[in-house]
KOLMARVO-299279 format. One line per field, with one value per residue: residue in one letter; x, y, z of N, C-alpha, C in turn. Coordinates in steps of 0.1 Angstrom, whole numbers, plus 2048, in hexadecimal, padded with zeros to 3 digits. Example, Ala and Ser with C-alpha at 12.3 -4.5 7.8 and 13.67 -1.06 7.14 Angstrom:
REM residues 2
aa: (A/S);
nX: (884/880);
nY: (7C7/7EA);
nZ: (84E/847);
caX: (87B/889);
caY: (7D3/7F5);
caZ: (84E/847);
cX: (884/881);
cY: (7DF/800);
cZ: (84E/84F);
REM end
This chain:
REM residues 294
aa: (X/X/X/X/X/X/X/X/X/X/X/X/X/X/X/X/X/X/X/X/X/X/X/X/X/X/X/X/X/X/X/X/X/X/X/X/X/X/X/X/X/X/X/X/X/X/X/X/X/X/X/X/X/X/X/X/X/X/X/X/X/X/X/X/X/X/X/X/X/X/X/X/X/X/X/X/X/X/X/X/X/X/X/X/X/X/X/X/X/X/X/X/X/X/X/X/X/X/X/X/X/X/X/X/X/X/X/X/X/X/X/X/X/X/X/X/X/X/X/X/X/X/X/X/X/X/X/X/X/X/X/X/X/X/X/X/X/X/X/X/X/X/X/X/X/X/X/X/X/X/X/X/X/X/X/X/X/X/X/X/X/X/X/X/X/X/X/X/X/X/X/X/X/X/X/X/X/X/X/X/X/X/X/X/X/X/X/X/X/X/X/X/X/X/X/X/X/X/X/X/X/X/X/X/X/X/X/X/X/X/X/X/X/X/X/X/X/X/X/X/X/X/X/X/X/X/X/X/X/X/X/X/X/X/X/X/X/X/X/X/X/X/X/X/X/X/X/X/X/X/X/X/X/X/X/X/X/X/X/X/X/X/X/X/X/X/X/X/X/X/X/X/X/X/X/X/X/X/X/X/X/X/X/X/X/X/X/X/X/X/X/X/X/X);
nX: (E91/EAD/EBF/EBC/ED0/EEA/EEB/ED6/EC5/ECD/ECB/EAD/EA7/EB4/EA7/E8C/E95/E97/EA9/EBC/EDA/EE2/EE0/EF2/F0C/F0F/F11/F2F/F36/F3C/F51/F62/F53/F52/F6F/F75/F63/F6C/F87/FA2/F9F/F7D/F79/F83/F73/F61/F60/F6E/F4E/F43/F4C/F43/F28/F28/F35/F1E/F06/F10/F12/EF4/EF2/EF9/EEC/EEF/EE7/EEB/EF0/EFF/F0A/F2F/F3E/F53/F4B/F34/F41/F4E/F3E/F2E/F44/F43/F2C/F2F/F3F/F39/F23/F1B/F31/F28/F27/F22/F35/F3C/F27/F20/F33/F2E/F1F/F21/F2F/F24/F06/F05/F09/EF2/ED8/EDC/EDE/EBF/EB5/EBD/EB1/E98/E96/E9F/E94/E7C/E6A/E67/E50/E3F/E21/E27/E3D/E48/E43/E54/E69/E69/E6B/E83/E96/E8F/E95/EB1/EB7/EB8/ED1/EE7/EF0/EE8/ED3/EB4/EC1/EDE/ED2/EC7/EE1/EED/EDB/ED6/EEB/EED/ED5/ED6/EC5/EAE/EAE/EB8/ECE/EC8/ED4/ED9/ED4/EBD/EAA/EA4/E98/E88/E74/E79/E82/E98/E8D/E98/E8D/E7C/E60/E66/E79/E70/E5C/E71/E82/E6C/E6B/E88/E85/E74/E7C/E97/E8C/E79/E8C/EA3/E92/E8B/EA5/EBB/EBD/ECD/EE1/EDB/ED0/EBD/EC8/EE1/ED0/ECF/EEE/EF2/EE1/EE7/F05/F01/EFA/F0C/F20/F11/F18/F38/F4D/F5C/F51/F34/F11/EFD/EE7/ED7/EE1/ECD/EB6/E9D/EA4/E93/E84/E9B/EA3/E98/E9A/EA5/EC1/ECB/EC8/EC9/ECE/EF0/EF7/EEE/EFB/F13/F0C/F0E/F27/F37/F2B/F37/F51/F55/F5F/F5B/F69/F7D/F6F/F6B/F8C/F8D/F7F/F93/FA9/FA9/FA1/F92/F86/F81/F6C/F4C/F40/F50/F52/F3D/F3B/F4D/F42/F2F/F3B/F49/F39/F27/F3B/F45/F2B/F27/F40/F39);
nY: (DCD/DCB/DAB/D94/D9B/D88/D6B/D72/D5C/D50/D66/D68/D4D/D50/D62/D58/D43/D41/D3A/D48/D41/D37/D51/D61/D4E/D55/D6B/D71/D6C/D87/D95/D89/D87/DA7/DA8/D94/DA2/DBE/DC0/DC7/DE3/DEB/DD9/DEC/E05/DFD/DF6/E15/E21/E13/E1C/E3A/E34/E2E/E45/E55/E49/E49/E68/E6F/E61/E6C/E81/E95/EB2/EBB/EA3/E94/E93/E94/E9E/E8F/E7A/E72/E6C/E57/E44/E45/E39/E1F/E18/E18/E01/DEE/DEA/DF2/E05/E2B/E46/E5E/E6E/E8C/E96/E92/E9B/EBA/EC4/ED6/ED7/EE2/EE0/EC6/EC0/ED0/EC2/EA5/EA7/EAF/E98/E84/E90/E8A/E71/E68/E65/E4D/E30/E0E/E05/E1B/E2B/E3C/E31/E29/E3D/E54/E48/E47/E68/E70/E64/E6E/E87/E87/E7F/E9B/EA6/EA4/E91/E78/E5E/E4B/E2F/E39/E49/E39/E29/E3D/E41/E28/E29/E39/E33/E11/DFC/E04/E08/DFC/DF6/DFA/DE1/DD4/DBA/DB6/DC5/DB5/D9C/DA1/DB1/DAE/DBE/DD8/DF7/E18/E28/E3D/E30/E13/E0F/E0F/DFD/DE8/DE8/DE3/DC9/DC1/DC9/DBE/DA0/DA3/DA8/D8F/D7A/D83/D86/D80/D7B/D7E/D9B/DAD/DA3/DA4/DBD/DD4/DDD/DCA/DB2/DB7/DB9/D9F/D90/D9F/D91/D72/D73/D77/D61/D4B/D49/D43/D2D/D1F/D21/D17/D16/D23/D25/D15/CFC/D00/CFC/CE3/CC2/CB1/CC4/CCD/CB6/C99/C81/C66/C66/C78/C85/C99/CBB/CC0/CAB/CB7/CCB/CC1/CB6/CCA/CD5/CC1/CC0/CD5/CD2/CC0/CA4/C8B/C7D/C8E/C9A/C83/C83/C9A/C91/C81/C8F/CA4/CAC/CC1/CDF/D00/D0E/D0F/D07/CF1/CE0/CDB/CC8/CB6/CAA/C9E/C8F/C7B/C6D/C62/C4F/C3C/C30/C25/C15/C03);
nZ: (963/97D/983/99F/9BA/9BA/9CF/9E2/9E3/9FA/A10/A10/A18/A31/A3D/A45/A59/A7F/A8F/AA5/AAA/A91/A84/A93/A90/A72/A72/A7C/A64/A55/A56/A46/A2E/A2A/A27/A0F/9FF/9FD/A03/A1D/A21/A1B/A35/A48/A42/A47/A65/A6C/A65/A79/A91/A8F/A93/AAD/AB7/AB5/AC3/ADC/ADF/ADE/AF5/B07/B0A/AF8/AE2/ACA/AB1/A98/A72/A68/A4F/A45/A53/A41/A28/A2E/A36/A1C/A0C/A17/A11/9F6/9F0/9FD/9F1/9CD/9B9/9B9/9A1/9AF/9C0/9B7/9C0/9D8/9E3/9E6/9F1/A11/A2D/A43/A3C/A3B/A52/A61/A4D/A5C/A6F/A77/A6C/A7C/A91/A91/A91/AAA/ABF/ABF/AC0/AB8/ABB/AB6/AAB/A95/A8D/A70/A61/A69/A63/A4E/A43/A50/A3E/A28/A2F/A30/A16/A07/A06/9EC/9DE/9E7/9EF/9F4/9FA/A07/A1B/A2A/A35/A43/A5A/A63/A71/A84/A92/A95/AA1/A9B/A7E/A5B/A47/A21/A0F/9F0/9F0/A04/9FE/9E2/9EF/9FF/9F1/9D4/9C3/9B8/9C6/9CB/9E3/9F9/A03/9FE/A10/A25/A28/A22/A39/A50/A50/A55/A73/A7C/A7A/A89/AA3/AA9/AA2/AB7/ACE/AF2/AFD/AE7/AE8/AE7/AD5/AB7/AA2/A91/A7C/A7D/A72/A5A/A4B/A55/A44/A28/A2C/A2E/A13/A05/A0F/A04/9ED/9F0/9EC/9FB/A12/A2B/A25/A37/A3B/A2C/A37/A4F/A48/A48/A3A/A29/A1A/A0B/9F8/9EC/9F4/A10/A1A/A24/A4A/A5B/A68/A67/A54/A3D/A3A/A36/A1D/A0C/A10/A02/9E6/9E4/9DF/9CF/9D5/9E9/9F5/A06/A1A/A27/A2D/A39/A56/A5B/A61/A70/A94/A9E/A9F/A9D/A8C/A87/A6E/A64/A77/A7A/A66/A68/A7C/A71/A5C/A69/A77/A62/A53/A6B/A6C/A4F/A52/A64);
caX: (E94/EB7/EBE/EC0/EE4/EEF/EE9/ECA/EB6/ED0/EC4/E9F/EA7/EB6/E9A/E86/E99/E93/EB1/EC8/EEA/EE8/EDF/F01/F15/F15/F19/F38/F40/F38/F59/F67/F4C/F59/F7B/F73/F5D/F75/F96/FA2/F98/F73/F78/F8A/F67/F50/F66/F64/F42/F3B/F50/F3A/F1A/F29/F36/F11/F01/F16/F0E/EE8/EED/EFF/EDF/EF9/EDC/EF0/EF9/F04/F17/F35/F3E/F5A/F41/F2D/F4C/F53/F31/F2D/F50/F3F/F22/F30/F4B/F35/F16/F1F/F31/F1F/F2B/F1C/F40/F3C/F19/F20/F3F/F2C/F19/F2A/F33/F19/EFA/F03/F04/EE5/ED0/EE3/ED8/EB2/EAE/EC1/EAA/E8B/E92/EA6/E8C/E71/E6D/E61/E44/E34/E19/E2A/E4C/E4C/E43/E5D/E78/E6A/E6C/E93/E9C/E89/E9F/EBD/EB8/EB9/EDC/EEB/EF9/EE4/EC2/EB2/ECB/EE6/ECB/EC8/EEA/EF3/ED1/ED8/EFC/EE4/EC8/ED6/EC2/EA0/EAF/EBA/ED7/EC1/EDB/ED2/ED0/EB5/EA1/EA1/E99/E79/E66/E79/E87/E9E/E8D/EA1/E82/E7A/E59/E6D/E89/E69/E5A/E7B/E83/E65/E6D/E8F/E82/E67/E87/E9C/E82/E7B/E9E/EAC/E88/E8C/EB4/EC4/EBB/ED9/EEA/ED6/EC9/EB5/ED5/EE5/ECE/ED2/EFA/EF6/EDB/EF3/F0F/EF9/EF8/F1C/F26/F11/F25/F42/F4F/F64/F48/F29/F07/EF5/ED6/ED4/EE2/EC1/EA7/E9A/EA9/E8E/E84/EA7/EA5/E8C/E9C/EA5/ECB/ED4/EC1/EC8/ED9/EFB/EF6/EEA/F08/F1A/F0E/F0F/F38/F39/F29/F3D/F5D/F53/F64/F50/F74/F7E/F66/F74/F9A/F8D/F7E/F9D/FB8/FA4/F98/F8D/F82/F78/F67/F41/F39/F5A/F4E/F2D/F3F/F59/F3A/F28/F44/F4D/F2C/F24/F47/F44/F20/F32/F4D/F33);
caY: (DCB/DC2/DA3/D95/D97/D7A/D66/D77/D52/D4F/D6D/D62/D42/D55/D68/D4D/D3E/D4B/D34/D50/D3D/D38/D60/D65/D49/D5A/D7B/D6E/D6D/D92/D9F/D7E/D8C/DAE/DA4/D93/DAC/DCA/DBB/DD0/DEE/DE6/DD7/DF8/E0E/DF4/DFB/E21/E1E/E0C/E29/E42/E32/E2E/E4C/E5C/E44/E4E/E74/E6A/E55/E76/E8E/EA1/EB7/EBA/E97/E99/E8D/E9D/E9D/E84/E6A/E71/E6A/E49/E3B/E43/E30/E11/E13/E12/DF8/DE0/DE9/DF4/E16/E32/E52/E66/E7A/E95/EA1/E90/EA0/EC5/EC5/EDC/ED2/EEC/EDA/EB7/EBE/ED0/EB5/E99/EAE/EAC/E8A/E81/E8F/E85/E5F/E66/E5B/E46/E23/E03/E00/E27/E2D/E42/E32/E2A/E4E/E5C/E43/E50/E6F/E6F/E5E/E75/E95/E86/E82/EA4/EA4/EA3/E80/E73/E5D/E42/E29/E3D/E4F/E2A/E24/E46/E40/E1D/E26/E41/E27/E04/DF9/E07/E0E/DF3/DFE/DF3/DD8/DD3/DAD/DB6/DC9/DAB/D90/DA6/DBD/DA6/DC3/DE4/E04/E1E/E30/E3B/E24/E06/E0F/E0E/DEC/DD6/DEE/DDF/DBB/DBE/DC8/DB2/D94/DA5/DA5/D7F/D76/D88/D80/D8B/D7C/D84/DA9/DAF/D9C/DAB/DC7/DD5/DE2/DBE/DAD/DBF/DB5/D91/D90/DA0/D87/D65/D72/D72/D55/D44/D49/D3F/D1D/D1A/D24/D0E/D1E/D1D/D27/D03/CF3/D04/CF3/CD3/CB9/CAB/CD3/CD1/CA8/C8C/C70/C6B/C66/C83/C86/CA5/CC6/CBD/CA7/CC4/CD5/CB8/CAE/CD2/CD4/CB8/CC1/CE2/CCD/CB6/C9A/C86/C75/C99/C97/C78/C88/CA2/C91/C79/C95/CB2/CA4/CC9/CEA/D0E/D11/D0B/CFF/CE7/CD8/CCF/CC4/CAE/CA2/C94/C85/C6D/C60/C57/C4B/C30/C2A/C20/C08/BF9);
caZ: (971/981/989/9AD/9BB/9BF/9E0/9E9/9E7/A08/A15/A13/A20/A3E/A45/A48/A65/A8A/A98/AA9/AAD/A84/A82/A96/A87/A64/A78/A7F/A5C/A55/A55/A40/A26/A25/A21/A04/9F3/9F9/A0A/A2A/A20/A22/A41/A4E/A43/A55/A73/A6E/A69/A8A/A9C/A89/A96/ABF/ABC/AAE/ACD/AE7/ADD/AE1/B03/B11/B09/AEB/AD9/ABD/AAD/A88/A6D/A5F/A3C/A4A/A55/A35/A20/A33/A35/A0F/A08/A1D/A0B/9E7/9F0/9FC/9E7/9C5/9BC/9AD/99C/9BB/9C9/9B0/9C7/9EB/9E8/9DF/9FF/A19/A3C/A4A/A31/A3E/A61/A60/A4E/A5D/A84/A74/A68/A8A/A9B/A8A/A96/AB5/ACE/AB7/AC7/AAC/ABC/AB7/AA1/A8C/A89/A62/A5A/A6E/A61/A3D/A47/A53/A32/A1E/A2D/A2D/A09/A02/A05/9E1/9D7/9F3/9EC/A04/9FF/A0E/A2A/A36/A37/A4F/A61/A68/A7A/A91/A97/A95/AAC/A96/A6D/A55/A39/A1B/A06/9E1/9F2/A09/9F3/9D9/9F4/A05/9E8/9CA/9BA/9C0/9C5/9D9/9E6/A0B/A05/A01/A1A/A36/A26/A29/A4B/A57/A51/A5F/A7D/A84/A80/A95/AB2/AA2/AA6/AC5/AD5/AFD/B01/AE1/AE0/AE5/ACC/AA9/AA1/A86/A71/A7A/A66/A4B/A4F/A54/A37/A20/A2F/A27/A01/A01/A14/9FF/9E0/9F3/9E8/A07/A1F/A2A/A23/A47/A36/A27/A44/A5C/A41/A43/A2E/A23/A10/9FC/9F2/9EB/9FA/A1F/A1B/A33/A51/A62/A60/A64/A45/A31/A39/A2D/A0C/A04/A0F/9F8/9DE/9DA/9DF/9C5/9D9/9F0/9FD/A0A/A26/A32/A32/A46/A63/A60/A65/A7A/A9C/AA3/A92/AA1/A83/A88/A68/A64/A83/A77/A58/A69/A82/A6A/A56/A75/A78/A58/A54/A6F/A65/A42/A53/A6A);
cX: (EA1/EB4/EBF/ECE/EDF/EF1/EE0/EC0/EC1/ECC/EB6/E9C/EA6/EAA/E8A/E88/E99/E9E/EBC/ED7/EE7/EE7/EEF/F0B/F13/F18/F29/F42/F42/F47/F65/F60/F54/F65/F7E/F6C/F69/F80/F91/F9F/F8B/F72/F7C/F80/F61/F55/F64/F57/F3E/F40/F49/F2C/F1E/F2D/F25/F06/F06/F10/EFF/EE6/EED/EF7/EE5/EE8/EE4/EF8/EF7/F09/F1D/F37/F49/F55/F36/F35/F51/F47/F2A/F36/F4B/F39/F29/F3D/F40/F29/F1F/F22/F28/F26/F23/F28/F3E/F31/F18/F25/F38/F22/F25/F26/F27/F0A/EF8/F01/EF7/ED6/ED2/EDA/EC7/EAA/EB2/EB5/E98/E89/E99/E9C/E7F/E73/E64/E53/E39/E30/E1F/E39/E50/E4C/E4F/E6A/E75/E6F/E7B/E96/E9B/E92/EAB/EC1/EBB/EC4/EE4/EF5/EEE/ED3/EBE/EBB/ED5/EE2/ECB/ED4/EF0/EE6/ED0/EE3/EF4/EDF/ECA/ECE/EAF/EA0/EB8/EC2/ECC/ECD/ECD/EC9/EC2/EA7/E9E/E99/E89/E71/E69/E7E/E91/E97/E91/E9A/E81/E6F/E62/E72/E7B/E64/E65/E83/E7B/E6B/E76/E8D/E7D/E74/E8F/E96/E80/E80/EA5/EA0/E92/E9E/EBF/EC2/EC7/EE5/EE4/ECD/EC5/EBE/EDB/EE0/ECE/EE0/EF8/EE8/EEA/F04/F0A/EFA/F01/F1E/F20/F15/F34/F44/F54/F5D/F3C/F1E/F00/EE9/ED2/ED1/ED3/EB5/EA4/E9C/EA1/E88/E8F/EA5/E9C/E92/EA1/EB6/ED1/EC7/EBE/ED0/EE9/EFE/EF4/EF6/F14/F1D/F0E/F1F/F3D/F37/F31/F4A/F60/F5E/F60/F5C/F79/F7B/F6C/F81/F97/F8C/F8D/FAE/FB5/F9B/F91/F8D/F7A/F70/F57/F3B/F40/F51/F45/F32/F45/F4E/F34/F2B/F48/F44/F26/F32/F48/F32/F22/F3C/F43/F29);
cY: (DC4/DB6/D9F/D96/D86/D78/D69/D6A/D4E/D56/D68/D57/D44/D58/D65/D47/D46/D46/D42/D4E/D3B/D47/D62/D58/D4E/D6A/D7D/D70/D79/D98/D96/D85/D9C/DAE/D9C/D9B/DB8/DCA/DC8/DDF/DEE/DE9/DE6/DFF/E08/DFA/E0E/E26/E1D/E16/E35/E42/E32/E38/E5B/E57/E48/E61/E77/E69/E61/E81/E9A/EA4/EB5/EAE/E99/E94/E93/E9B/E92/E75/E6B/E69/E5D/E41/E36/E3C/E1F/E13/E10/E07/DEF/DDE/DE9/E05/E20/E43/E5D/E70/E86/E9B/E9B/E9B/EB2/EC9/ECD/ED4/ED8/EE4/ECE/EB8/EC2/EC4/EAC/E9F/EA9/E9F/E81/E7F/E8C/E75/E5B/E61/E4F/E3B/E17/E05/E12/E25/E2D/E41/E37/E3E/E55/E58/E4B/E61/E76/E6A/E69/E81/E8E/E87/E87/EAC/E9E/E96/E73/E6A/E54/E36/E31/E43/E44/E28/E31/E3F/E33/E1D/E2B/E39/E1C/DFD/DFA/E06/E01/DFB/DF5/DF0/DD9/DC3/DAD/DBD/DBD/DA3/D93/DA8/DB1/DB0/DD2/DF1/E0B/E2A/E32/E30/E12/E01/E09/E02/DDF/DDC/DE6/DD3/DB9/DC0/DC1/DA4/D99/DA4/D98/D7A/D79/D83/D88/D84/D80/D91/DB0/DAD/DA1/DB4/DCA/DD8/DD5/DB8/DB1/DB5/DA3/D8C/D94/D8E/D74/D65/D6B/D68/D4B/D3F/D46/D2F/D15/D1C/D18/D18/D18/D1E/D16/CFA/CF3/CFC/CE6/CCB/CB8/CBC/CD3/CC2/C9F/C82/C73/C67/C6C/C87/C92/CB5/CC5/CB6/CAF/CC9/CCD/CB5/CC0/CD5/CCC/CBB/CCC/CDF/CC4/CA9/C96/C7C/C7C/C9E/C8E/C7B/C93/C9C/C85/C82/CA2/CAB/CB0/CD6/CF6/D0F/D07/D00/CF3/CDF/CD2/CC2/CB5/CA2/C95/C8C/C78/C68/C5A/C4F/C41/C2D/C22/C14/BFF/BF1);
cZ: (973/989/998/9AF/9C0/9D2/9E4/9E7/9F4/A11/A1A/A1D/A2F/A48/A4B/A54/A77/A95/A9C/AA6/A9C/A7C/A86/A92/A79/A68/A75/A76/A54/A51/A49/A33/A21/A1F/A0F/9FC/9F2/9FF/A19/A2A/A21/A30/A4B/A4D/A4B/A61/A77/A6D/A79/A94/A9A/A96/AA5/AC0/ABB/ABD/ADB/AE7/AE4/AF2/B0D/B12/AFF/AE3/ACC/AB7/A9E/A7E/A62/A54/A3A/A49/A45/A29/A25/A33/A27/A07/A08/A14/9FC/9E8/9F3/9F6/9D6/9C3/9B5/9AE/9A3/9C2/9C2/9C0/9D4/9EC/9E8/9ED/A04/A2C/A43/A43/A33/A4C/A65/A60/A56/A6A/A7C/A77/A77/A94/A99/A8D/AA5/AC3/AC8/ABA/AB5/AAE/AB8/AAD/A95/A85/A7F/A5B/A5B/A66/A50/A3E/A49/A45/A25/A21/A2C/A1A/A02/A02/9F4/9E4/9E4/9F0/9F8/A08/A0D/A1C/A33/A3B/A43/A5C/A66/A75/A8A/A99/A96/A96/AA3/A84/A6B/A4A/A2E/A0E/9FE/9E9/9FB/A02/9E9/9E4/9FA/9FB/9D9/9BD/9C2/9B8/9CF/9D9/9F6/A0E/A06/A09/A26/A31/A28/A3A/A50/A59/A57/A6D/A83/A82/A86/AA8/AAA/AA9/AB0/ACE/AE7/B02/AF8/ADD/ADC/ADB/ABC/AAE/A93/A78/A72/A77/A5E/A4A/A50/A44/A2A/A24/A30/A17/9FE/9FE/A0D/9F1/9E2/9EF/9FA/A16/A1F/A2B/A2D/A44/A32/A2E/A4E/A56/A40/A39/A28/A16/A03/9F6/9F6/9F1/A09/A22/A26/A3C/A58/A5E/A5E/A5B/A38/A32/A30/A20/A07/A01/A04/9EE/9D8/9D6/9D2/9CA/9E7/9FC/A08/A18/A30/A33/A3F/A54/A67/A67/A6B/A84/AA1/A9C/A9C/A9B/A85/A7C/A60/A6D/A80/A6F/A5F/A74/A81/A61/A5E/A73/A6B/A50/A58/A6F/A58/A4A/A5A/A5F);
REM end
């Protein structure tokens, strides 16, 4: 069995938490993540991606019978996916598909989830269902059916990350059973987490995305892991030194820094910071700073 990737006990952590504003503060850093895994190139698929998927929704909104995807969008979505997953010796038989063979399937599986709401009976089947023909698309298995079927249905499909797979089931199998077991879960925390004001703000494919972007961030040295920050002190450490979350955030800044003086230069020469989790940082350096001189 492969190991977990790495970061997936931040993942978990995540998924645990139901606070919204730390759901979209690491959102935030989503595109800081890409950049680092596959520089601006990356970033440039995510983006054609997301024109992919509004231009696939727009299609939808306007009553288009025929919505689809060309061998274009196949060839761009498959780029994303092996850039920010891992690559795989799959262009030889994407590429072997014809234009006429993708739009087809691609129209099927479309329309096999095109009106199916969360709550029907019969969702899961259906979402199996769609995964299962796209499949049958040479080079094509359920990873990659999630990852077109996500762009379609944001809103209902989850791309299935290696990291999400590790953090739900505990291992990677890239099956349509699986794809609808951690499907489910992200859905049920997107309704969670958006609850009746943030519906707007996540959707079932943006957890996936900020999942994945917790792993990261928490292998970042130069980032703060918000997952940590959201848990009660007293969970990470036996003694009562740090009281609240902006303490957590602290002794972890610290500790990656390995200089506990560092802290105090900050809040002595930044009286202000866009940066949400500076700000904590610099918050909670003043006060225990003049707690210390007093």
């Amino acid at each position: 069995m492969p190991k977990p990737r790495p970061g997936v006990d931040a993942s978990f952590r995540l998924s645990k938490i139901s606070d919204l504003s730390i759901w979209m503060a690491i959102d935030k850093q989503y595109g800081d993540m890409l950049l680092q895994k596959g520089g601006t190139k990356l970033l440039d698929l995510d983006k054609a991606c997301e024109e992919i998927s509004l231009k696939w929704q727009t299609e939808t909104q306007q009553q288009k019978q025929d919505v689809y995807c060309t061998c274009e969008d196949l060839y761009t979505i498959m780029e994303w996916k092996f850039a920010t997953g891992k690559p795989r010796p799959l262009w030889k038989h994407i590429k072997s598909n014809s234009e006429e063979t993708i739009r087809k399937v691609s129209k099927d599986a479309f329309a096999m989830v095109r009106h199916v709401q969360s709550h029907d009976d019969d969702v899961n089947v259906v979402i199996g269902n769609a995964v299962e023909a796209l499949s049958k698309l040479k080079g094509i298995g359920p990873a990659s059916a999630s990852a077109i079927l996500s762009l379609y249905r944001p809103d209902l499909l989850v791309f299935m990350y290696d990291e999400i797979l590790d953090c739900f089931l505990g291992e990677r199998k890239y099956t349509a059973d699986a794809y609808k077991k951690i499907n489910i879960i992200c859905k049920d925390l997107a309704k969670d987490i958006g609850g009746t004001t943030g519906s707007d703000l996540i959707n079932v494919r943006k957890v996936g995305q900020i999942l994945w972007s917790a792993a990261r961030i928490s292998l970042c040295k130069d980032k703060v892991d918000l997952t940590l920050g959201s848990i009660p002190c007293q969970e990470k450490r036996t003694d009562d030194t740090l009281k609240n979350k902006d303490d957590c955030l602290v002794e972890q800044y610290v500790k990656r820094n390995a200089d506990k003086d560092l802290i105090m230069n900050i809040s002595d020469n930044k009286e202000s910071c866009d940066d949400q989790e500076i700000s904590l940082v610099i918050k909670s350096a003043k006060r225990r700073k003049t707690e210390r001189r007093s």
